[in-house]
C-alpha positions as CSV (number, residue, x, y, z in Angstrom):
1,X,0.0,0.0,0.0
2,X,2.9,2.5,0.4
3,X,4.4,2.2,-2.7
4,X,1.7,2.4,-4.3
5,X,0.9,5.9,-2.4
6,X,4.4,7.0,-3.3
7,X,4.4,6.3,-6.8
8,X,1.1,7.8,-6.6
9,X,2.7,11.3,-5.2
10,X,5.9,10.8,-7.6
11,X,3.4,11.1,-10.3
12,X,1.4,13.6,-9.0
13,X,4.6,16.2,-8.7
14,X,6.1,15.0,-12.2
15,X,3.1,16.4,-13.6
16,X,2.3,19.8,-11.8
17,X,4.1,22.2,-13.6
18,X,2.6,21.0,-16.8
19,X,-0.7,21.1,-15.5
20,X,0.2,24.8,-13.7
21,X,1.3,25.9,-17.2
22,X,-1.8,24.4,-19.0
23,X,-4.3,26.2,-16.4
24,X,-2.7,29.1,-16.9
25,X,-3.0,29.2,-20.4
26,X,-6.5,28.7,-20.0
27,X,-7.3,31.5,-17.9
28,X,-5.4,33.8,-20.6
29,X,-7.3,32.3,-23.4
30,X,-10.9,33.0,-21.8
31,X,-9.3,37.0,-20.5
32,X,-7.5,37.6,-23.7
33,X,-8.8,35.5,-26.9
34,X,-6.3,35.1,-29.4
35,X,-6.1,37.3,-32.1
36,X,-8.3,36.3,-35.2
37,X,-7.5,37.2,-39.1
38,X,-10.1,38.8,-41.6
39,X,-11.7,35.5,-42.0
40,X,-12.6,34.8,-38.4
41,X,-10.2,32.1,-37.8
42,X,-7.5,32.1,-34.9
43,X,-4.0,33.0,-36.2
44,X,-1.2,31.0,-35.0
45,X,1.0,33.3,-32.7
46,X,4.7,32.1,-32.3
47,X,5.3,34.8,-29.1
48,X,3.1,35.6,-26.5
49,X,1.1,38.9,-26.8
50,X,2.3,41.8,-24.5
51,X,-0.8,42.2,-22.7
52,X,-0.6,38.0,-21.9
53,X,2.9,39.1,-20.8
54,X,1.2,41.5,-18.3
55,X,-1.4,39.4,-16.8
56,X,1.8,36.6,-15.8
């Protein structure tokens, strides 16, 4: 039962800054929606925007 708990945790704290980053970006998407071209469709942005920046 312990190893199991501690792989359990090992797992757990490989994959929280990953999941920190990913929530993050989601919060960003729903305050700041990424830009959109003349057609309506999401333009692939290789930098992050300076008001994303700001909100970090």
């Amino acid at each position: 039962m312990r190893a199991i708990k501690m792989v359990r945790m090992q797992s757990i704290d490989k994959n929280r800054y990953r999941a920190e980053e990913l929530a993050e970006e989601r919060v960003l998407d729903v305050l700041i929606p990424p830009a959109k071209n003349n057609w309506g469709q999401t333009e692939p942005s290789q930098e992050p925007s300076a008001a994303r920046q700001a909100f970090r």
